[in-house]
Backbone as ProteinMPNN parsed JSONL, in Angstrom:
{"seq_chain_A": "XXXXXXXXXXXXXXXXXXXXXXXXXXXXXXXXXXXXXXXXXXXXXXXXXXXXXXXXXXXXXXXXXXXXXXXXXXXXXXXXXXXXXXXXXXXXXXXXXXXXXXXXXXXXXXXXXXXXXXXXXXXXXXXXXXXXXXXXXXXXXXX", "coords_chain_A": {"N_chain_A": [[81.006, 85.566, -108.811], [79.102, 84.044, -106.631], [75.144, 85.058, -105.774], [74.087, 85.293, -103.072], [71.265, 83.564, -101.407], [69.694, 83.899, -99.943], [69.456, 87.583, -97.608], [70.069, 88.851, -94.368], [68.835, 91.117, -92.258], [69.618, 93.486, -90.277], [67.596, 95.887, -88.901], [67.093, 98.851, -87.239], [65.784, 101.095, -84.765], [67.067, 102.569, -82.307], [69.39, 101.671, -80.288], [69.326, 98.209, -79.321], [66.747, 98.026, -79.639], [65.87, 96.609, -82.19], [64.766, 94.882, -85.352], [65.526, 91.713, -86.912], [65.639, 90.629, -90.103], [65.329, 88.67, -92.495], [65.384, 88.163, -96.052], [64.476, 86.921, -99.531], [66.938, 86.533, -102.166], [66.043, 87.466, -104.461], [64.0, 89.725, -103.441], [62.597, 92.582, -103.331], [63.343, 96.579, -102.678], [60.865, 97.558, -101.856], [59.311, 95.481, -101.04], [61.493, 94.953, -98.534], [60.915, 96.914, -97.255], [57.89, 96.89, -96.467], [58.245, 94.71, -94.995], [59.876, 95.471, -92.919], [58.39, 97.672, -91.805], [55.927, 96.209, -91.317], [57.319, 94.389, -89.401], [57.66, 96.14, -86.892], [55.288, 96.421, -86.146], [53.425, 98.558, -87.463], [51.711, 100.745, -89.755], [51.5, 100.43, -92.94], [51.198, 102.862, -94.452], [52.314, 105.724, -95.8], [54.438, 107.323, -97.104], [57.865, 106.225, -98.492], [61.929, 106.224, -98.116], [65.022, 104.74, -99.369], [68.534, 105.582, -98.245], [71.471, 106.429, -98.295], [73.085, 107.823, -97.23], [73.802, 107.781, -93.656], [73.934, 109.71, -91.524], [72.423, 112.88, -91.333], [71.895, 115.337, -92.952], [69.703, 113.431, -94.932], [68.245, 113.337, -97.702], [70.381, 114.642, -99.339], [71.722, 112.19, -99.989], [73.78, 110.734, -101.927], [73.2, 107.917, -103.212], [69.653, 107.259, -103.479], [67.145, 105.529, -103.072], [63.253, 106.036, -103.555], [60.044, 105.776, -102.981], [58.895, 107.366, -104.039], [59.932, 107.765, -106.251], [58.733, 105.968, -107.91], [56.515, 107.019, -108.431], [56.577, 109.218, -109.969], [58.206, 111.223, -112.163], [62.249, 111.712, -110.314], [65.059, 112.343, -108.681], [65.659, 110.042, -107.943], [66.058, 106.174, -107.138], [64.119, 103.739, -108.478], [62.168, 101.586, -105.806], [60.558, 99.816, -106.383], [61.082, 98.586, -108.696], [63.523, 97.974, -107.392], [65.996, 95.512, -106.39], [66.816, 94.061, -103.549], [69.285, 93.24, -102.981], [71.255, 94.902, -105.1], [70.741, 97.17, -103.724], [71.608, 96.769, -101.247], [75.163, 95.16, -101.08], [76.825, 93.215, -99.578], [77.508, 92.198, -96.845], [77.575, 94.062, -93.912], [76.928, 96.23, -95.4], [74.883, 98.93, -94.954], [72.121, 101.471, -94.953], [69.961, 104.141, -94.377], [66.632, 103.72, -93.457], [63.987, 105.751, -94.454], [60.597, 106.219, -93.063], [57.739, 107.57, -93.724], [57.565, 111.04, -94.033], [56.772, 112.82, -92.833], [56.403, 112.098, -89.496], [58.916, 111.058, -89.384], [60.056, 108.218, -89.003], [63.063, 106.825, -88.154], [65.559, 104.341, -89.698], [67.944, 102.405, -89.097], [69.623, 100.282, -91.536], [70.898, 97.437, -92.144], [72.89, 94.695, -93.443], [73.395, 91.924, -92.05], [74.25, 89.14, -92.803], [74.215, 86.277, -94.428], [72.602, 83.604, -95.878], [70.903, 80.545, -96.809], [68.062, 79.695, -98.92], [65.3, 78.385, -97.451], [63.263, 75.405, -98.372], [60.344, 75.552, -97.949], [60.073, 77.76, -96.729], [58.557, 81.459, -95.964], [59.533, 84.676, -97.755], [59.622, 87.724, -97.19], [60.992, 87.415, -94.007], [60.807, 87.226, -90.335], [63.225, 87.151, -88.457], [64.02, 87.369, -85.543], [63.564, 89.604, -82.693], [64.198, 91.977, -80.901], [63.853, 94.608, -78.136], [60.705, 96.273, -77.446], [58.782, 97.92, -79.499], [57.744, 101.064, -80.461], [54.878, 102.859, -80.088], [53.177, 103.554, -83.154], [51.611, 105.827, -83.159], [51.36, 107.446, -81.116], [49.778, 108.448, -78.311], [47.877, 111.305, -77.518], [47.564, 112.241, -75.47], [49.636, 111.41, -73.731], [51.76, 112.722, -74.459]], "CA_chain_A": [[80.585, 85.173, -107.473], [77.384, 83.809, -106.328], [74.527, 85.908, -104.873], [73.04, 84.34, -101.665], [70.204, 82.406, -101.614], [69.032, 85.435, -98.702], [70.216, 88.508, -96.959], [69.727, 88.88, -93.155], [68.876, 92.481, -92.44], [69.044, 94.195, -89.311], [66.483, 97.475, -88.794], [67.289, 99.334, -85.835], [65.009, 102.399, -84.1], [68.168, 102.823, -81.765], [70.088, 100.217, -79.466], [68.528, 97.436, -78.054], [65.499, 98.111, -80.388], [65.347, 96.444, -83.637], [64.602, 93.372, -86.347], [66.414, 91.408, -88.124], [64.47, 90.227, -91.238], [65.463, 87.414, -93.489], [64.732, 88.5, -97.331], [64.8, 86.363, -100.661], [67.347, 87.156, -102.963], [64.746, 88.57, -105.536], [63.238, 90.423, -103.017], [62.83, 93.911, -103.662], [63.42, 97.344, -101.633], [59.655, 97.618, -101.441], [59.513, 93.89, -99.909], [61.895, 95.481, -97.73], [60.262, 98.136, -96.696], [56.83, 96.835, -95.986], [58.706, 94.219, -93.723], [60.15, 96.591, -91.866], [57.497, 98.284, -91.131], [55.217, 95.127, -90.747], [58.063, 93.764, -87.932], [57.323, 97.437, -85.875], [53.395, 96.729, -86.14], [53.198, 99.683, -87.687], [50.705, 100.173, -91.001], [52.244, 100.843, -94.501], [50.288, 104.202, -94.893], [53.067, 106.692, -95.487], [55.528, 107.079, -98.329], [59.123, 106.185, -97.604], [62.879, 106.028, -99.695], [66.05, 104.637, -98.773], [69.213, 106.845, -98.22], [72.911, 105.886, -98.472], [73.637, 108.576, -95.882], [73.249, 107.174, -92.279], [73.182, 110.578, -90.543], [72.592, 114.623, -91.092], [70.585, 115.225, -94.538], [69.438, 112.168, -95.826], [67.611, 114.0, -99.311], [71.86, 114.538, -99.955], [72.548, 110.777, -100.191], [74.461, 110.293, -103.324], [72.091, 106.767, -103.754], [68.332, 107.147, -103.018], [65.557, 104.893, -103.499], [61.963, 106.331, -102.781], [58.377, 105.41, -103.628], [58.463, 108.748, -105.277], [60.222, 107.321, -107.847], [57.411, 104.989, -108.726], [55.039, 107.487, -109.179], [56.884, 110.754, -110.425], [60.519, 111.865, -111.828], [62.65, 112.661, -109.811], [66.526, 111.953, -108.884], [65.963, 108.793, -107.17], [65.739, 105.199, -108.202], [62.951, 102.757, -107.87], [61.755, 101.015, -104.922], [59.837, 98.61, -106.9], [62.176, 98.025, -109.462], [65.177, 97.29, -107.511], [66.278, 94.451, -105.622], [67.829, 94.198, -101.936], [70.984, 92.865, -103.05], [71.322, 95.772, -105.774], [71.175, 98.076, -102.702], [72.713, 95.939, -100.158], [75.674, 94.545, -101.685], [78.011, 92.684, -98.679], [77.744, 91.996, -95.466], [77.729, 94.673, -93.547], [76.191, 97.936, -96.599], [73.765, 99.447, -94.581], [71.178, 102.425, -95.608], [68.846, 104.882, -93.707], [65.103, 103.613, -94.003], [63.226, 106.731, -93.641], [59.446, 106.056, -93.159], [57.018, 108.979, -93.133], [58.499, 112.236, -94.05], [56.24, 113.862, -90.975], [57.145, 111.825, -87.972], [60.609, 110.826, -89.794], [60.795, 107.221, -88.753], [64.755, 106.403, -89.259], [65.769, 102.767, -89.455], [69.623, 102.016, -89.966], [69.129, 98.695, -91.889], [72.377, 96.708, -92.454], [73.025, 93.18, -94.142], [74.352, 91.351, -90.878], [74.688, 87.986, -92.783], [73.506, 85.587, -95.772], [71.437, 82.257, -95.871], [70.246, 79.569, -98.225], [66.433, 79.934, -98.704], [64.893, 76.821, -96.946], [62.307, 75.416, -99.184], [59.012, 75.782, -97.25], [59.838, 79.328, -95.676], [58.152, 82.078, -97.143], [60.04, 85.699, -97.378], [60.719, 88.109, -95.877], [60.132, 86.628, -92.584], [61.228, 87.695, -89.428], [63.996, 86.269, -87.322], [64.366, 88.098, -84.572], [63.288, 91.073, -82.562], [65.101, 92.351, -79.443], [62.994, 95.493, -77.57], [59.276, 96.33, -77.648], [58.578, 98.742, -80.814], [57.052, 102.082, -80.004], [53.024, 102.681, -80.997], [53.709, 104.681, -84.713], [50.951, 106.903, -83.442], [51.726, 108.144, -79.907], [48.487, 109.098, -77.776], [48.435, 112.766, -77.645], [47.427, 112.302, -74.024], [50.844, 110.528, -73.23], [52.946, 113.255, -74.627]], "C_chain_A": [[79.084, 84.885, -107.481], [76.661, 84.297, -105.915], [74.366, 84.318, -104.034], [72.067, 84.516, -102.164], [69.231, 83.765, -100.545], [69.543, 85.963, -98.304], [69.14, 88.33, -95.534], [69.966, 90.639, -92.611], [68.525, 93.079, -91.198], [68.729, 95.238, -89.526], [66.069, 97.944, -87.159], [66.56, 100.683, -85.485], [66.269, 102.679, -83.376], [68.308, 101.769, -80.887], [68.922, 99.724, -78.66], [67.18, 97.112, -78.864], [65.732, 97.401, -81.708], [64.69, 94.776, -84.119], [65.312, 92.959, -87.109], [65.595, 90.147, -88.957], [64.991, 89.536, -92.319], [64.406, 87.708, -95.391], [65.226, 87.6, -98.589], [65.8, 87.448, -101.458], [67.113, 88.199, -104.254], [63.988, 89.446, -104.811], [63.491, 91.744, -103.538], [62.82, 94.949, -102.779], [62.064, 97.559, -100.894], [58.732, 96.6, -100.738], [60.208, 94.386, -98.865], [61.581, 96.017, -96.87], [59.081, 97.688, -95.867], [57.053, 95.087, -94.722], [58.905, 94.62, -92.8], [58.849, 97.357, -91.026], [56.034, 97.447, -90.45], [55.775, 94.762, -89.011], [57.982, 94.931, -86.939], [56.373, 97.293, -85.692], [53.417, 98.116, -86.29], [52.331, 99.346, -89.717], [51.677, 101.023, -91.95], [51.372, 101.954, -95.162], [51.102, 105.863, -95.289], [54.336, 106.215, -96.652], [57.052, 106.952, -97.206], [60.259, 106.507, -98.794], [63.866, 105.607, -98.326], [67.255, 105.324, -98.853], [70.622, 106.538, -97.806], [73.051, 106.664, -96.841], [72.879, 108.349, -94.574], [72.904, 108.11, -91.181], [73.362, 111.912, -91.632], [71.305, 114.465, -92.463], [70.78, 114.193, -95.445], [69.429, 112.313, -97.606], [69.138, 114.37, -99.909], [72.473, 113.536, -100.16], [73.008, 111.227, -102.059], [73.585, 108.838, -103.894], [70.856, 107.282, -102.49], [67.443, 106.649, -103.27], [64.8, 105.459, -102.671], [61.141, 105.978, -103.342], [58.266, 106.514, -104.406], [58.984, 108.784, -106.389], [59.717, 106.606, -108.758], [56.789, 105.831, -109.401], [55.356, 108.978, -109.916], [57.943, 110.786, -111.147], [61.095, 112.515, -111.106], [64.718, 111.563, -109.649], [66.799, 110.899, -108.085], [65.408, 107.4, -108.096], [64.427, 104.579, -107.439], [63.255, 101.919, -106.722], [61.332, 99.527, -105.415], [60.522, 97.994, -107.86], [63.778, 97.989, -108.81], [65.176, 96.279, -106.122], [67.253, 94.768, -104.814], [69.164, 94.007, -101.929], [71.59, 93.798, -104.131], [71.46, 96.779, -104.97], [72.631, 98.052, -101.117], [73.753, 94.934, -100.786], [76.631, 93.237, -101.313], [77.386, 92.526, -97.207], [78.4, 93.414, -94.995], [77.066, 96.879, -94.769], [75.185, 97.648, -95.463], [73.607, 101.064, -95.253], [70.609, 102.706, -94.338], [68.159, 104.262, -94.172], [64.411, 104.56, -93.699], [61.664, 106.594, -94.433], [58.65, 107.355, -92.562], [57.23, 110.479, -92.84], [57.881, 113.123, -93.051], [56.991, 113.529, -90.287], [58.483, 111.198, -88.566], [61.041, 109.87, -88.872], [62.233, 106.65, -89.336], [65.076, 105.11, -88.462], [67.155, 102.905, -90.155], [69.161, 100.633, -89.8], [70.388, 98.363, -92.265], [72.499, 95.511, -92.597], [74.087, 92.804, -92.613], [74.871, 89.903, -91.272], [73.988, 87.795, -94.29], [73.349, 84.235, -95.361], [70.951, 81.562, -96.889], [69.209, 79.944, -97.927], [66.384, 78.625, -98.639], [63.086, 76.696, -97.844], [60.756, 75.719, -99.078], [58.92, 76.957, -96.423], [59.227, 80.309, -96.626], [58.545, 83.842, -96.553], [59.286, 86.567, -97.639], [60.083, 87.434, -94.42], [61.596, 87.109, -91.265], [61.666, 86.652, -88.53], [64.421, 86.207, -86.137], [63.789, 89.37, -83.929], [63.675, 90.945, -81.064], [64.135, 93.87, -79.526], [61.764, 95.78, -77.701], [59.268, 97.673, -78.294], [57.464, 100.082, -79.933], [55.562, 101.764, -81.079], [53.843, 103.669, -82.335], [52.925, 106.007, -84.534], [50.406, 107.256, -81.999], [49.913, 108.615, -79.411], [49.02, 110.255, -77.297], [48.492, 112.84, -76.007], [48.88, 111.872, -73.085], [52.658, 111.783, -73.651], [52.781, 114.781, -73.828]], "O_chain_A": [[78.174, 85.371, -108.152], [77.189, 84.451, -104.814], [74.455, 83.104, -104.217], [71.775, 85.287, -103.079], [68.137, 84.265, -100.804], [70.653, 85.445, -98.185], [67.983, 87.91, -95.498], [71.048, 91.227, -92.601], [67.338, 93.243, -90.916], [69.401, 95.858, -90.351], [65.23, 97.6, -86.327], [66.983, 101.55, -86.25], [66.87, 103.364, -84.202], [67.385, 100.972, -80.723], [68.087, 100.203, -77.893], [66.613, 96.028, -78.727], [65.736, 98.334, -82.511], [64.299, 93.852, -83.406], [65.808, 93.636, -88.01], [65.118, 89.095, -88.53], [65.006, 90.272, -93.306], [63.233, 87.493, -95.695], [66.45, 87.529, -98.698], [65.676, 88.672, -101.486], [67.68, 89.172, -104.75], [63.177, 90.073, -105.493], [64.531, 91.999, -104.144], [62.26, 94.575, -101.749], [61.987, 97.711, -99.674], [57.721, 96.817, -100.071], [59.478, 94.32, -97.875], [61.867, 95.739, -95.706], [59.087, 97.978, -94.671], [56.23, 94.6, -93.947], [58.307, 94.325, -91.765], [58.61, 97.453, -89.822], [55.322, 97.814, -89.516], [55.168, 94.797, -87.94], [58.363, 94.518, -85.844], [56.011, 98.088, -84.826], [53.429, 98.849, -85.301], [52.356, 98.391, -90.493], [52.383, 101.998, -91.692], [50.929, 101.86, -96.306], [50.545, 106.941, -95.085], [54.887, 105.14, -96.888], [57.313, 107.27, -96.046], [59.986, 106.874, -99.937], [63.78, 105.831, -97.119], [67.162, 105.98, -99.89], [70.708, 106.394, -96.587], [73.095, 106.167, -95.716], [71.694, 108.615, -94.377], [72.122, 107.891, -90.256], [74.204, 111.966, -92.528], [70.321, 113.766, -92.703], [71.595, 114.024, -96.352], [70.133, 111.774, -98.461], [69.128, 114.401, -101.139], [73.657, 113.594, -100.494], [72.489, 111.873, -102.969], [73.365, 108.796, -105.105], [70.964, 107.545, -101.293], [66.619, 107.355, -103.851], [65.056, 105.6, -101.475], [61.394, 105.759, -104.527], [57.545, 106.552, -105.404], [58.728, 109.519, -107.343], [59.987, 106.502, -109.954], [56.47, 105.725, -110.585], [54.469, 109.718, -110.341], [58.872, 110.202, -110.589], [60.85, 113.712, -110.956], [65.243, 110.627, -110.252], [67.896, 110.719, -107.557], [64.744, 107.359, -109.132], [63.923, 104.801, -106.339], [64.404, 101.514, -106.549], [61.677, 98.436, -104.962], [60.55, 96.763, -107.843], [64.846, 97.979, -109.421], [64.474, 96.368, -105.115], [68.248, 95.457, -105.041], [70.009, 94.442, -101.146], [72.785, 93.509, -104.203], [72.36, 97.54, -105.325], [73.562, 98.611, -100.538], [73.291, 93.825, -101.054], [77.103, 92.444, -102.127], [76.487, 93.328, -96.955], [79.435, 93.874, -95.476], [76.988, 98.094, -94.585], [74.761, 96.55, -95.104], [74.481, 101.713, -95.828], [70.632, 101.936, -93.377], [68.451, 103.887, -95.308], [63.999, 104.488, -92.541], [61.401, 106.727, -95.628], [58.779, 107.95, -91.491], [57.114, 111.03, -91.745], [58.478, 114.062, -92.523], [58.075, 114.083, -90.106], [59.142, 110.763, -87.622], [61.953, 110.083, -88.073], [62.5, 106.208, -90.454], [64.973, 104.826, -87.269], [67.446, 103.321, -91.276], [68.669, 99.994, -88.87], [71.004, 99.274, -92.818], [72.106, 94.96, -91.569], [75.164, 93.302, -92.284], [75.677, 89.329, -90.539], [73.464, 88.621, -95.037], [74.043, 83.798, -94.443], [70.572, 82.153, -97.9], [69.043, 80.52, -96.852], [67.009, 77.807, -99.314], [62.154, 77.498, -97.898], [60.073, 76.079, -100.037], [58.021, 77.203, -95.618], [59.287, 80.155, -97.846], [58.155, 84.312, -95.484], [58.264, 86.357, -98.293], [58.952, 87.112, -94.056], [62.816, 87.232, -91.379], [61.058, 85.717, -88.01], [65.062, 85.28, -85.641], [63.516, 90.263, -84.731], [63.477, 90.011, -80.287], [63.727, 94.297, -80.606], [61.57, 95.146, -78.738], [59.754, 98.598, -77.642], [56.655, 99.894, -79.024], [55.265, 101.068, -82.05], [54.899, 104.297, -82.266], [53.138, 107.021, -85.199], [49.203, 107.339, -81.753], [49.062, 109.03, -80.198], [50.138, 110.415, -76.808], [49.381, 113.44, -75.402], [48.996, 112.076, -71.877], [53.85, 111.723, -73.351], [53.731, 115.564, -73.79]]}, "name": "protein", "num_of_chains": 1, "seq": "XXXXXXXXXXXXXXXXXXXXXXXXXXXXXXXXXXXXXXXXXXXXXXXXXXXXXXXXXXXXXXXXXXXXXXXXXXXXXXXXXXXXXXXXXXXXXXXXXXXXXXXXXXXXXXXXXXXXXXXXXXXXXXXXXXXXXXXXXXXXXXX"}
């Protein structure tokens, strides 16, 4: 079978809220990632991993990519060495994105489709966004 040419990736905060983000087939989870967190306006300052398991204890997924597999050993795979369609395999595989093991941003990300890459677009690029994204860093005064 053929890969697609792109995956179409929705990244949801909860209903009503998310992005759906258009990624090259070579892209990688760490392309992924810093989309995601680009399409929230939020800054890429905070380790993350991705996490088969969609709810309860994530750190028990049976598949885990984290950045902490870049820089350490441990029982997860690379971020940087693996590609979106290596994680996401179909239409419809979704993953936890958990950004920021403090405030434990969780993104259910899920392949909603596939796409030729159009020759003059440049990925990941954002196709969509339905609700207005929370600040990442809450004024203390507001809570």
């Amino acid at each position: 079978m053929t890969e697609p040419a792109t995956l179409i990736l929705r990244a949801s905060l909860r209903a009503r809220l998310c992005r759906d983000i258009e990624v090259s087939s070579s892209s990688t989870l760490a392309d992924l990632a810093e989309a995601i967190v680009a399409a929230f306006g939020f800054d890429l300052d905070h380790a993350y991993g991705f996490y088969s398991k969609l709810t309860g204890k994530l750190f028990d997924s049976p598949l885990r990519f984290e950045l902490f597999a870049d820089m350490e050993a441990s029982g997860s795979r690379s971020v940087r060495g693996t590609r979106v369609t290596t994680a996401f395999q179909k239409v419809g595989s979704a993953m936890t994105f958990l950004y920021d093991y403090g405030d434990e941003w969780r993104f259910r990300v899920e392949v909603i489709g596939t796409g030729q890459a159009q020759p003059d677009a440049n990925y990941p690029r954002i196709v969509s966004k339905i609700g207005k994204a929370p600040p990442q860093y809450p004024d203390i005064d507001d809570e």
